[in-house]
ChimeraX commands (.cxc) that place a marker at each C-alpha (Angstrom):
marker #1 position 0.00,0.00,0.00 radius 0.5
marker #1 position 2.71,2.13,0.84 radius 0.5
marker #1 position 4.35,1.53,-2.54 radius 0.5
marker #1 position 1.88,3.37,-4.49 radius 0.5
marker #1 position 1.77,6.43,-2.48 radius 0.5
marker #1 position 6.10,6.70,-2.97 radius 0.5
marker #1 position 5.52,6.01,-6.20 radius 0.5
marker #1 position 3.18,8.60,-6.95 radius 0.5
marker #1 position 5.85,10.90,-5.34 radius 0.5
marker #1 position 9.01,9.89,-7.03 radius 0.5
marker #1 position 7.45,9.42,-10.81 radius 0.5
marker #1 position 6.35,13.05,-10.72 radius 0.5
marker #1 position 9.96,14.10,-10.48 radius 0.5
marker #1 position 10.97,11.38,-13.01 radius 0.5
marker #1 position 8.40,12.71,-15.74 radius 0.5
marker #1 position 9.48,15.99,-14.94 radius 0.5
marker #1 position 13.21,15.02,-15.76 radius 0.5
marker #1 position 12.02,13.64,-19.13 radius 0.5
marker #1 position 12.53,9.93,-18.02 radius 0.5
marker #1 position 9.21,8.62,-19.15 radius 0.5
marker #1 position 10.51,5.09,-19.76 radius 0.5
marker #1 position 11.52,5.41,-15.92 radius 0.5
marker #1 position 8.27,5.93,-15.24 radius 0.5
marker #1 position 6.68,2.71,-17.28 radius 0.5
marker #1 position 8.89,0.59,-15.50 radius 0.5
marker #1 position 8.18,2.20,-11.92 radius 0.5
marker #1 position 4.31,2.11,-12.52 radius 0.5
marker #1 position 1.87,-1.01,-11.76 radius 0.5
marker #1 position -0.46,0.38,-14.17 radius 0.5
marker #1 position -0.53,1.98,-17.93 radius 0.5
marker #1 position -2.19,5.47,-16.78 radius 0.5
marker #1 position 0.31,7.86,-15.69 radius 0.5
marker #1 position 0.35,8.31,-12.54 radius 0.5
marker #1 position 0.46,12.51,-11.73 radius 0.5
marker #1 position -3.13,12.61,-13.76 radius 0.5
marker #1 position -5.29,10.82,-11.10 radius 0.5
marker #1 position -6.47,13.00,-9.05 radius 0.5
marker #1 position -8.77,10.70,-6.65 radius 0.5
marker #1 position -6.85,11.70,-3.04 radius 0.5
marker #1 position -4.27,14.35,-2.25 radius 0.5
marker #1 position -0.93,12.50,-1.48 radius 0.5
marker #1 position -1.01,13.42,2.12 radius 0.5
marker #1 position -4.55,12.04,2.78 radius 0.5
marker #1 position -3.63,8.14,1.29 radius 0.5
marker #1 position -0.45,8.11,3.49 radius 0.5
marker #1 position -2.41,9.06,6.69 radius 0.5
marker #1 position -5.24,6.32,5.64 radius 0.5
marker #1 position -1.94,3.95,5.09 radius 0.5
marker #1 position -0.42,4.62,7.88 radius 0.5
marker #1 position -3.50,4.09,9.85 radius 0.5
marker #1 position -4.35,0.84,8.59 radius 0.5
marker #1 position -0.87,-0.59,8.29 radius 0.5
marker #1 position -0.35,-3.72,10.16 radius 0.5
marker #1 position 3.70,-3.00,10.01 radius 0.5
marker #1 position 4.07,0.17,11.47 radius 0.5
marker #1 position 5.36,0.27,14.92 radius 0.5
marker #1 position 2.89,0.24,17.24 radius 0.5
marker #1 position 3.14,3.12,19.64 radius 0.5
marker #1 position 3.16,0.37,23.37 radius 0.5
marker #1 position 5.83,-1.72,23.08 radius 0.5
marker #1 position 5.00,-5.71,23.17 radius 0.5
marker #1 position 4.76,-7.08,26.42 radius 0.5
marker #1 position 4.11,-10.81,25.64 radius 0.5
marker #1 position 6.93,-13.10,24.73 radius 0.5
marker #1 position 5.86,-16.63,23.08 radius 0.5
marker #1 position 8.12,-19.48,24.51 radius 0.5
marker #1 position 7.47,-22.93,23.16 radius 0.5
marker #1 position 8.15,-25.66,25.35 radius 0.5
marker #1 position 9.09,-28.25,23.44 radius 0.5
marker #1 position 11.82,-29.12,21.08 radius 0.5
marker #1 position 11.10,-28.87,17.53 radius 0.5
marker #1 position 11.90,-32.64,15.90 radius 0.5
marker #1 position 12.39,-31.87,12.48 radius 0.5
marker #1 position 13.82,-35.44,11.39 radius 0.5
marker #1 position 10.17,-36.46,10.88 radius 0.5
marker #1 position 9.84,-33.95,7.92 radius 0.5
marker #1 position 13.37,-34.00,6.63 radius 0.5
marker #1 position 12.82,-37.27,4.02 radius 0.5
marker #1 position 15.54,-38.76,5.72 radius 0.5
marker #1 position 13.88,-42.74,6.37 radius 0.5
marker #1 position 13.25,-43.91,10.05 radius 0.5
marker #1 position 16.72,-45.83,10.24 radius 0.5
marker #1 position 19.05,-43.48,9.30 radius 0.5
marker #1 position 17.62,-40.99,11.85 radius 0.5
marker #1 position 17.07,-43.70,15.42 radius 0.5
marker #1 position 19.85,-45.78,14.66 radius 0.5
marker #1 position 22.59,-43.08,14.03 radius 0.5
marker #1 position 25.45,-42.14,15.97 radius 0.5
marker #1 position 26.69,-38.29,15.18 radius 0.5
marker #1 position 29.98,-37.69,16.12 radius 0.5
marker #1 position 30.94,-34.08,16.17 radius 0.5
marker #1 position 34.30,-32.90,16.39 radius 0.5
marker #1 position 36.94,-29.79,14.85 radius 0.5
marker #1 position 38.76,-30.70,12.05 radius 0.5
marker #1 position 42.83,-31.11,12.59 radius 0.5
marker #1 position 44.76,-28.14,10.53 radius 0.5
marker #1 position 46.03,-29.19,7.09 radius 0.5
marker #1 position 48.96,-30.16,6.80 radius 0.5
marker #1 position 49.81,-29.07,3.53 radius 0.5
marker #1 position 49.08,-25.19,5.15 radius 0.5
marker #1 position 51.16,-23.52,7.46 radius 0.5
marker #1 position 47.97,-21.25,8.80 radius 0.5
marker #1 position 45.51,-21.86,11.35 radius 0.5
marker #1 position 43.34,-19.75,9.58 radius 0.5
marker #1 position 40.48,-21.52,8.73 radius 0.5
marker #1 position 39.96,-24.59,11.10 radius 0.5
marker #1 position 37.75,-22.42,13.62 radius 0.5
marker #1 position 35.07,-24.26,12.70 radius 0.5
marker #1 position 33.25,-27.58,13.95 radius 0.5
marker #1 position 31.46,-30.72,11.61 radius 0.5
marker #1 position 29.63,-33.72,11.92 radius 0.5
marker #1 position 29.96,-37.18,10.39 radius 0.5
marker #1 position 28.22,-39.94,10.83 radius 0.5
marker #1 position 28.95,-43.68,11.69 radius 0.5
marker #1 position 30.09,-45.99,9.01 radius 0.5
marker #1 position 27.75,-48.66,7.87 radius 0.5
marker #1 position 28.19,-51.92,6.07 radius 0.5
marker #1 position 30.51,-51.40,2.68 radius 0.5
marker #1 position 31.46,-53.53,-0.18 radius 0.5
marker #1 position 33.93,-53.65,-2.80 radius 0.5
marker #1 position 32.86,-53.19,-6.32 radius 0.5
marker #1 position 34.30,-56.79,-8.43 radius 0.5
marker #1 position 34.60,-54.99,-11.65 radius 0.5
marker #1 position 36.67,-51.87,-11.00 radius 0.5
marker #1 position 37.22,-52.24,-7.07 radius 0.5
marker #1 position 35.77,-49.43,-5.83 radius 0.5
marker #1 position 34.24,-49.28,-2.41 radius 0.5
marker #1 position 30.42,-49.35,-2.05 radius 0.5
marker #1 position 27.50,-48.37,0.31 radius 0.5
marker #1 position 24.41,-48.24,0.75 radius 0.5
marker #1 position 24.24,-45.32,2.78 radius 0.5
marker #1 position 23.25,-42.23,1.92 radius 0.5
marker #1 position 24.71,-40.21,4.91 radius 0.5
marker #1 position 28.23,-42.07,5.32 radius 0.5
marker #1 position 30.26,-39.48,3.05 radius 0.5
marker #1 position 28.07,-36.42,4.38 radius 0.5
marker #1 position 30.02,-34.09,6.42 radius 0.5
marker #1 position 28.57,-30.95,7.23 radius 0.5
marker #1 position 30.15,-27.29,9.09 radius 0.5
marker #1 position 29.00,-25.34,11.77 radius 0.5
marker #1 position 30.19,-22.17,13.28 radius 0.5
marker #1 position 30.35,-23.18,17.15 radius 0.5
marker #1 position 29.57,-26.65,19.02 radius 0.5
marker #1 position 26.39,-25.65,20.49 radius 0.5
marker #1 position 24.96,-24.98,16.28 radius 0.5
marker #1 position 26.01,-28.11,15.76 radius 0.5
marker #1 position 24.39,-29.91,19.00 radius 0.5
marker #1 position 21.23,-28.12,18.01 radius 0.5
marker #1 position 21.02,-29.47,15.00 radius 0.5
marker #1 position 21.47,-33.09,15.98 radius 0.5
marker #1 position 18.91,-32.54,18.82 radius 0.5
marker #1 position 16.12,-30.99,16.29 radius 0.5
marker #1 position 16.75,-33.86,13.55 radius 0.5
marker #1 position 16.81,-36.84,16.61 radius 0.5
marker #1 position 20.33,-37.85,16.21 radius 0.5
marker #1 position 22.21,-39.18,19.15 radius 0.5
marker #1 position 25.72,-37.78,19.07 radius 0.5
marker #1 position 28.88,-37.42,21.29 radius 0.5
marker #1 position 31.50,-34.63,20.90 radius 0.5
marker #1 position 35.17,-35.29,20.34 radius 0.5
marker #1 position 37.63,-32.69,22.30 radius 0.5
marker #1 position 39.86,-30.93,19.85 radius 0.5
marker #1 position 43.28,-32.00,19.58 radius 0.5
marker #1 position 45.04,-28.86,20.99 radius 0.5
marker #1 position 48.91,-28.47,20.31 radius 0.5
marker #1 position 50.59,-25.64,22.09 radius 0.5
marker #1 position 53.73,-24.84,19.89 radius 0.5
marker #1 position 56.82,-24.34,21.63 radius 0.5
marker #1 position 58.60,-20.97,21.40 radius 0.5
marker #1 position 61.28,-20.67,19.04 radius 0.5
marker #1 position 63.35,-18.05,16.96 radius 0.5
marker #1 position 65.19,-17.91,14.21 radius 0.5
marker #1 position 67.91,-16.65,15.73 radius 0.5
marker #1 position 68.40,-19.39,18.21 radius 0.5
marker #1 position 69.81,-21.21,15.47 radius 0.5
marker #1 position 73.23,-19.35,15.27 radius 0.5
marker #1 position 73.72,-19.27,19.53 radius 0.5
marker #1 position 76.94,-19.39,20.24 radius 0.5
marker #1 position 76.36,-22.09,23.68 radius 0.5
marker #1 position 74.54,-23.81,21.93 radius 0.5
marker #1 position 75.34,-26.58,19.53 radius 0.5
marker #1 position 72.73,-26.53,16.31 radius 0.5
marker #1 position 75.25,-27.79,13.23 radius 0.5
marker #1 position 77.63,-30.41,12.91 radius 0.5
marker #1 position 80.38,-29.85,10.99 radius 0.5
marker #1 position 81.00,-32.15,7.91 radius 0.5
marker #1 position 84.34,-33.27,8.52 radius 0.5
marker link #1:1,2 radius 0.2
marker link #1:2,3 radius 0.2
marker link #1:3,4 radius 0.2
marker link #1:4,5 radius 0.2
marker link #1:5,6 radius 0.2
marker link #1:6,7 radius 0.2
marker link #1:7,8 radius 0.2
marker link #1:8,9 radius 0.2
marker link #1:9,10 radius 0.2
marker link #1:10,11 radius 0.2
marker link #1:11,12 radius 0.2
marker link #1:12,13 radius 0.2
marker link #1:13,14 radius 0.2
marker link #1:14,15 radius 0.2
marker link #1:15,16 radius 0.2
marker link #1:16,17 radius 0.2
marker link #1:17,18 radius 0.2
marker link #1:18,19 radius 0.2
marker link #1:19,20 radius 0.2
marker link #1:20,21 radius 0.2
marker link #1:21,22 radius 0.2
marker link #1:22,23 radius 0.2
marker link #1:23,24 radius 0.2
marker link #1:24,25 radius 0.2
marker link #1:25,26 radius 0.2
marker link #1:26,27 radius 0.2
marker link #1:27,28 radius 0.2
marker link #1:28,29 radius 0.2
marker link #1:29,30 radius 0.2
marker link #1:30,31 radius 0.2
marker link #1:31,32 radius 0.2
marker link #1:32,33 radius 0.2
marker link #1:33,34 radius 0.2
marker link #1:34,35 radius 0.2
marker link #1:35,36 radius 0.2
marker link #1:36,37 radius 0.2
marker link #1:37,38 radius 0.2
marker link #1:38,39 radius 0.2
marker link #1:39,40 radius 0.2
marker link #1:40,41 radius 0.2
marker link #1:41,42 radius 0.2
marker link #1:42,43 radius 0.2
marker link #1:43,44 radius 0.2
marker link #1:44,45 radius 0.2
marker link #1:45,46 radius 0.2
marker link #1:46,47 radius 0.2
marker link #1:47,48 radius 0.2
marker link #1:48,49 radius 0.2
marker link #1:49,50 radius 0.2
marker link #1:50,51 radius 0.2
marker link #1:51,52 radius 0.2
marker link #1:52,53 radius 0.2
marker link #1:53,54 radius 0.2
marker link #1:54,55 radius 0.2
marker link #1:55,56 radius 0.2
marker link #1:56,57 radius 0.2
marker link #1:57,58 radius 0.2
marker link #1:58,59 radius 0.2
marker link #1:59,60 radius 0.2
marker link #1:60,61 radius 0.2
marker link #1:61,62 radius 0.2
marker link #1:62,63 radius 0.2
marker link #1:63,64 radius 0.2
marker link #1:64,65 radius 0.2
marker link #1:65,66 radius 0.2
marker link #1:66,67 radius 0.2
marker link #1:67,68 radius 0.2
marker link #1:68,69 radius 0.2
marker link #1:69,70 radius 0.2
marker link #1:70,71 radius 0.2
marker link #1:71,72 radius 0.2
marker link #1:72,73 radius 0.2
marker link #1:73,74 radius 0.2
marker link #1:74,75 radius 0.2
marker link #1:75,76 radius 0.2
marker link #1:76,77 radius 0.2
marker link #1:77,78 radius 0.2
marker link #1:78,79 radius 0.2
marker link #1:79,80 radius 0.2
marker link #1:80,81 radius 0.2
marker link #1:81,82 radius 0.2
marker link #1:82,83 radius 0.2
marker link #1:83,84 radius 0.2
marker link #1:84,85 radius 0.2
marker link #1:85,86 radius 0.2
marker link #1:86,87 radius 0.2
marker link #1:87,88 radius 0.2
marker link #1:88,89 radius 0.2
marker link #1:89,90 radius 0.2
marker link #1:90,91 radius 0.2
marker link #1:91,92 radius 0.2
marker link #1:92,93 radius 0.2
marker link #1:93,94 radius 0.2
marker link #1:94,95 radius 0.2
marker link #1:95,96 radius 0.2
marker link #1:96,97 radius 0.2
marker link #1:97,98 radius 0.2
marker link #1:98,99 radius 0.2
marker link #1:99,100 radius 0.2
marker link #1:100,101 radius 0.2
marker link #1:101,102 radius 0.2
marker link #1:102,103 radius 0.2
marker link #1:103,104 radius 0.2
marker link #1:104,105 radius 0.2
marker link #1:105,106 radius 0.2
marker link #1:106,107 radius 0.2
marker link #1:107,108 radius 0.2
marker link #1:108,109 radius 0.2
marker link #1:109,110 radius 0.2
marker link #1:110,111 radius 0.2
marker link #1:111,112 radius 0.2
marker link #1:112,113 radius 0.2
marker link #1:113,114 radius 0.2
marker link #1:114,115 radius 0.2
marker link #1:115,116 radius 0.2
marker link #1:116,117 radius 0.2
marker link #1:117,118 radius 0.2
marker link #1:118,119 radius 0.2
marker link #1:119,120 radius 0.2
marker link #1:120,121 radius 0.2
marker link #1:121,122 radius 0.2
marker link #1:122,123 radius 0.2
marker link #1:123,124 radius 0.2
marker link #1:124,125 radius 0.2
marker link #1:125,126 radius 0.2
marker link #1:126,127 radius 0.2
marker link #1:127,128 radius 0.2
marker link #1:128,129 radius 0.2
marker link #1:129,130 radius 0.2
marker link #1:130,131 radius 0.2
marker link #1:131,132 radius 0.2
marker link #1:132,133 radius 0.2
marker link #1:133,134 radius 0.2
marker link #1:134,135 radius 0.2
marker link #1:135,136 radius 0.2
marker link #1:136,137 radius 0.2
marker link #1:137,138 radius 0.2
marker link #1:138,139 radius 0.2
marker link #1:139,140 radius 0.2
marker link #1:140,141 radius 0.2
marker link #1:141,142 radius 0.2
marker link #1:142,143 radius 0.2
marker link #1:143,144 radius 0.2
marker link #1:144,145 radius 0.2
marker link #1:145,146 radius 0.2
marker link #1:146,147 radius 0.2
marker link #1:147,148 radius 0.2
marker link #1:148,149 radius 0.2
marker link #1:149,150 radius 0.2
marker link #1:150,151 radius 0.2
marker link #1:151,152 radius 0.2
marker link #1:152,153 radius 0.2
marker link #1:153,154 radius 0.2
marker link #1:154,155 radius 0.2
marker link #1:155,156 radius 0.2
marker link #1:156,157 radius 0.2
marker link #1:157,158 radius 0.2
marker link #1:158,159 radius 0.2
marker link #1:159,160 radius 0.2
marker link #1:160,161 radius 0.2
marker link #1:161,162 radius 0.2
marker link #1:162,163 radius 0.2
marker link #1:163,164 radius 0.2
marker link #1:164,165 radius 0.2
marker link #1:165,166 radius 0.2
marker link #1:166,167 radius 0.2
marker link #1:167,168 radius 0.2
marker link #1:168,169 radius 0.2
marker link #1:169,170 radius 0.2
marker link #1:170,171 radius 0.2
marker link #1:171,172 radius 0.2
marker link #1:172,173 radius 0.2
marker link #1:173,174 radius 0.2
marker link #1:174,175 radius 0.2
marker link #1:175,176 radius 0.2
marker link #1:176,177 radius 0.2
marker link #1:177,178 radius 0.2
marker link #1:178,179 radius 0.2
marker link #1:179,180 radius 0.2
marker link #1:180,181 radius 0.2
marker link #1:181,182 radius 0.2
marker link #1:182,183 radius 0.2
marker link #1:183,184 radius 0.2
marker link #1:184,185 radius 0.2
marker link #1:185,186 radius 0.2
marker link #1:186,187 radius 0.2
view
């Protein structure tokens, strides 16, 4: 509702520029806009404003809506009954790379899911499942996202500490210290 009445403002200015092909694409309707003349412009935005169900209301909301109960999406996901009763979720941080020096990007926490029963293919060899959640990984910011979401889909999980490593203080220029013995000689 609101739309019309800014539109009726801002096309008059476009028309007035010359930008009629502005204006087409602004309008809802053929009929230009600036020659209806049913309501003055400030009359439709107080009758707007009156009846608009977004406009702030002018007492603030004093009811909050809890709901007790936690939401169980698995039902609705598609996932089949035994992938989603008979799963374990394990959710852990990934280790660094070791190709990568950084520790830029492993602030972050997955889940993965048990393995199930696998075969190997005769022909070529590959390995097989039947399951379509062994390979699925997925990334959450924070533990508690990712313990949400196993709660709301009915997964039982358990949480793996990180591996923490606290690297030991060195410089480059402990390598030349004269008490201390870092090269061998050669002969």
């Amino acid at each position: 509702m609101a739309y019309r009445a800014l539109l009726r403002r801002y096309t008059k200015e476009l028309s007035v520029n010359g930008n009629e092909r502005f204006m087409k694409l602004f309008s809802t309707s053929s009929i230009k806009l600036e020659k209806e003349g049913r309501m003055k412009e400030g009359d439709e935005l107080k009758l707007h404003r009156k009846n608009d169900v977004f406009a702030p209301s002018k007492r603030p909301a004093e009811v909050t809506i809890t709901v007790p109960v936690v939401e169980d999406i698995g039902a609705v996901s598609g996932v089949p009954d035994e992938h989603i009763k008979t799963r374990m979720v394990r959710i852990y941080q990934p280790p660094k790379n070791s190709m990568q020096s950084g520790t830029n990007n492993i602030h972050y926490w997955q889940i993965d899911f048990d393995t199930r029963e696998r075969w190997e293919n005769p022909l070529i060899g590959w390995t097989s499942t039947g399951d379509p959640l062994s390979n699925m990984k997925v990334d959450f910011t924070s533990k508690e996202a990712a313990i949400l979401h196993c709660e709301r889909m009915g997964w039982k999980y358990y949480i793996q500490k990180p591996n923490r490593v606290d690297p030991k203080p060195r410089s480059y220029g402990s390598n030349f210290a004269w008490n201390k013995r870092t090269r061998v000689s050669t002969k």
